[in-house]
Rosetta silent file (secondary structure, phi, psi, omega in degrees, C-alpha in Angstrom):
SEQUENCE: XXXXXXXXXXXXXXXXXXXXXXXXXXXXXXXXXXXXXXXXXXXXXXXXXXXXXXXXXXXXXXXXXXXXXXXXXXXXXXXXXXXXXXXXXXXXXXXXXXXXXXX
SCORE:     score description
SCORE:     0.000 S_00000001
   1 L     0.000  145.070 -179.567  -29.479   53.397   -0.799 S_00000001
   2 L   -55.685  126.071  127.715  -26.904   56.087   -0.532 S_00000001
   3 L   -89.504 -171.845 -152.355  -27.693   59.881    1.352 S_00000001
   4 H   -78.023   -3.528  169.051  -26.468   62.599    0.646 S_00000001
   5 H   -90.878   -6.566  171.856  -23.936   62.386    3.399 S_00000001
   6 H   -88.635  -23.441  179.621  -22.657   58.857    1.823 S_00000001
   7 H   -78.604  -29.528 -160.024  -22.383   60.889   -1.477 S_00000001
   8 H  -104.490  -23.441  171.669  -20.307   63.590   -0.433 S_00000001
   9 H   -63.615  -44.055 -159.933  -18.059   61.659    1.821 S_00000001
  10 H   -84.546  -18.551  163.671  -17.032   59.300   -0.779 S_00000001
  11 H   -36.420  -74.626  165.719  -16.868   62.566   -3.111 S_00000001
  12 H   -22.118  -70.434 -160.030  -14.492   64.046   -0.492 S_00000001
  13 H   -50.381  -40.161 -152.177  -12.621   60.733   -0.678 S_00000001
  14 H   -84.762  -40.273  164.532  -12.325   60.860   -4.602 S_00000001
  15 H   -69.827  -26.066  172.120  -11.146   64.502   -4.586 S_00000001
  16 H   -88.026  -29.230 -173.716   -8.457   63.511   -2.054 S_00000001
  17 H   -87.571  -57.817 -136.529   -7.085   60.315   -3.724 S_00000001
  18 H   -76.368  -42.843  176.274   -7.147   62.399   -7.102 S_00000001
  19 H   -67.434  -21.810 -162.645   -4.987   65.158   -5.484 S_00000001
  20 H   -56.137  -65.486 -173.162   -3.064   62.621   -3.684 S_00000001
  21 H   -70.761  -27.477  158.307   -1.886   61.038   -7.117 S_00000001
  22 H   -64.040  -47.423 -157.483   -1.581   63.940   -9.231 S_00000001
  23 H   -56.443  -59.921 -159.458    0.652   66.035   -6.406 S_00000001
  24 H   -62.718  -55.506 -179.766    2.608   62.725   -5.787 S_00000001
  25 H   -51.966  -48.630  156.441    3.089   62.211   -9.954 S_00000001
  26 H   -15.316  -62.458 -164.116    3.888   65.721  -10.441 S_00000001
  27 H   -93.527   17.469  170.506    6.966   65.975   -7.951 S_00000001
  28 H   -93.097   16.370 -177.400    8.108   62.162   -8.937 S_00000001
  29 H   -90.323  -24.333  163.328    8.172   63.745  -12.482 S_00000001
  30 L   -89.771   -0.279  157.914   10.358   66.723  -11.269 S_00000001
  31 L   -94.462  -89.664 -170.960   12.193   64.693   -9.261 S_00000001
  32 L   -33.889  131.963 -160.954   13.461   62.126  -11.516 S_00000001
  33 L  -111.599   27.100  176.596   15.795   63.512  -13.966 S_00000001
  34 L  -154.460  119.844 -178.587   15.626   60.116  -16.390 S_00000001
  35 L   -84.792  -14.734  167.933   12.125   59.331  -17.197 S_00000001
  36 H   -41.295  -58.741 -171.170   13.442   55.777  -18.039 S_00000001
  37 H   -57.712  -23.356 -170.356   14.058   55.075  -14.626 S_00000001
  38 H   -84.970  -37.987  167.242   10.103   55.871  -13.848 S_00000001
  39 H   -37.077  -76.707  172.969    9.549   53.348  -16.921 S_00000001
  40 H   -73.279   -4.164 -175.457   11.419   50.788  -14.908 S_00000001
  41 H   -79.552  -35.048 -158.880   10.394   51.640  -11.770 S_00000001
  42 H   -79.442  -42.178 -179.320    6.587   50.928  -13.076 S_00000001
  43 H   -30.315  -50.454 -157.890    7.671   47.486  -14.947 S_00000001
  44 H   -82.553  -54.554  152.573    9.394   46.691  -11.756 S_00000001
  45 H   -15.290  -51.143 -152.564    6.344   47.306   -9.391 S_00000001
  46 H   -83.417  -44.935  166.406    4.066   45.545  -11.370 S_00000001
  47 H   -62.308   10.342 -160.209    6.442   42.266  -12.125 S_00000001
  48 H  -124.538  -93.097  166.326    6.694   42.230   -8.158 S_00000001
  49 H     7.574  -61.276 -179.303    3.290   43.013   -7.855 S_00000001
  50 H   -75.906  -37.241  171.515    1.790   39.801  -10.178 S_00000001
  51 H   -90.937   18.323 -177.744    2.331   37.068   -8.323 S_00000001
  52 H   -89.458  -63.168  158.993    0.813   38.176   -5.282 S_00000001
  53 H   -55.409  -25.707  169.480   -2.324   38.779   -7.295 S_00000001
  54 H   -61.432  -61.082  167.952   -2.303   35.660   -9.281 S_00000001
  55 H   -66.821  -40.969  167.665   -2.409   33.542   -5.917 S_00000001
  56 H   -51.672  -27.946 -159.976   -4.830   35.846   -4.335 S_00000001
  57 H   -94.991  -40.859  178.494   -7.200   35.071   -7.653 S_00000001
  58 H   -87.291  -39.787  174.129   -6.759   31.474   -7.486 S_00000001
  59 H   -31.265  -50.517 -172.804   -7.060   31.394   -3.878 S_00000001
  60 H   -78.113  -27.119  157.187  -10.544   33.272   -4.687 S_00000001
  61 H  -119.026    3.705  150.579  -11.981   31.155   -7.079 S_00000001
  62 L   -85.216   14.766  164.951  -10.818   27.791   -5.317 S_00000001
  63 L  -155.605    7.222  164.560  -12.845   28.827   -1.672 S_00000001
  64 L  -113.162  -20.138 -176.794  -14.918   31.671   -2.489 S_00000001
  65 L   -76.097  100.724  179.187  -16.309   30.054   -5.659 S_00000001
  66 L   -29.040  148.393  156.580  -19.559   27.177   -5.744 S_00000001
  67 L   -34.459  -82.365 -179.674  -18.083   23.801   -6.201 S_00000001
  68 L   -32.277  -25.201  179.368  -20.220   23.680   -9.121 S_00000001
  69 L  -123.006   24.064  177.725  -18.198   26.949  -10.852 S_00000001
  70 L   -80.410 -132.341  166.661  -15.190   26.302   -9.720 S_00000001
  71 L  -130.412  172.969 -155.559  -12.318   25.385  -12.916 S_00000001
  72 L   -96.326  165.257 -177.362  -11.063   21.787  -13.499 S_00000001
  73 H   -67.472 -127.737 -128.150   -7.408   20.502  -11.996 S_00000001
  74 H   -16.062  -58.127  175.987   -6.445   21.177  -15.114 S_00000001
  75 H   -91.603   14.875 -172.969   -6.879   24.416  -15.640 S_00000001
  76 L   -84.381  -57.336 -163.003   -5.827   25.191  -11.220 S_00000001
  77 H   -37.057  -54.813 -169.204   -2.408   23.097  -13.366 S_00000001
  78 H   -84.104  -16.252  163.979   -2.004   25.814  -16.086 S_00000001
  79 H   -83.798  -41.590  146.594   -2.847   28.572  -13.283 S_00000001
  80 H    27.790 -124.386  138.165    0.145   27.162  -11.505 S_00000001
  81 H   -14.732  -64.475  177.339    2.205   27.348  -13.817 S_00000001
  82 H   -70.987  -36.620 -177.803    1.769   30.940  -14.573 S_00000001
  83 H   -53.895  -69.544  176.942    2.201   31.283  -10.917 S_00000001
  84 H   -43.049  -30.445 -175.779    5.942   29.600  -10.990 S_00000001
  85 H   -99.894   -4.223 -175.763    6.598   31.440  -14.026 S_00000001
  86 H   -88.713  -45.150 -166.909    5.428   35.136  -12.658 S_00000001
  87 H  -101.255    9.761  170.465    7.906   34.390   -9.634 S_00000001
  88 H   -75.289  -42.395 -165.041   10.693   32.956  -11.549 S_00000001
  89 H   -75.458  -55.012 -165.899   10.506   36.337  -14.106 S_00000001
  90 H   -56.356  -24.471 -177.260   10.313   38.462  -10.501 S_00000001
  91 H   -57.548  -58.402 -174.550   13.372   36.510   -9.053 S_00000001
  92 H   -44.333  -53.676  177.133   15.016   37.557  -12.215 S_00000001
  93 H   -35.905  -57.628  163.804   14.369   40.657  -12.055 S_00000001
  94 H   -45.644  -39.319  156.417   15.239   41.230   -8.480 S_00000001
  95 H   -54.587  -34.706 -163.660   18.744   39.121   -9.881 S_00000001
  96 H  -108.768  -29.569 -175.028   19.587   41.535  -12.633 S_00000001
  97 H   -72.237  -33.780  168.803   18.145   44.317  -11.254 S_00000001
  98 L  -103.031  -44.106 -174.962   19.221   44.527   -7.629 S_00000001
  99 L   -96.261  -23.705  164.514   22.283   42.251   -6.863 S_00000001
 100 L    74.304   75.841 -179.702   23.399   42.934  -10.829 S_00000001
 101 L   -81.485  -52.025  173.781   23.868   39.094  -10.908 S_00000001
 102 L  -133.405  145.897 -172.558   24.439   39.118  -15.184 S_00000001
 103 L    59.877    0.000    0.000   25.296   42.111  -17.435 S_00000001
């Protein structure tokens, strides 16, 4: 069980992340003077982002997971997969997007 000094700290905390992220969106919305660019910025994060989480998730239910509930080679095959294809789309990205490799 919580007290009332574990409630108000993690209050505290929640009021501090919340200013943290409005303050921060706020000046990148008055800094950036093409809201596109924020558009791609989040696209670009997130396509970066996914295949770091995909292999942490299978990592997590092949050794944190009973035997008994883990998923069949089949479907670890088709998780994969998705893996190879999440860091094939970020390589692209990073290709058209950073080194301007095509267009």
């Amino acid at each position: 069980m919580i007290g009332k000094k574990g409630i108000s700290e993690l209050s505290r905390f929640r009021v501090i992340y919340t200013l943290v992220i409005v303050s921060g969106g706020l000046l990148l919305a008055t800094i950036v003077q093409k809201p596109v660019f924020l558009v791609i910025l989040a696209v670009s994060a997130g396509f970066i982002a996914y295949p770091v989480i995909y292999i942490l998730n299978i990592w997590a239910v092949t050794k944190l997971v009973d035997k008994e509930f883990r998923p069949s080679r089949s479907s670890l095959a088709v998780a994969y997969a998705g893996v190879v294809y999440s860091l094939v789309g970020a390589v692209m990205l990073l290709l058209v997007r950073v080194l301007k490799v095509w267009g």
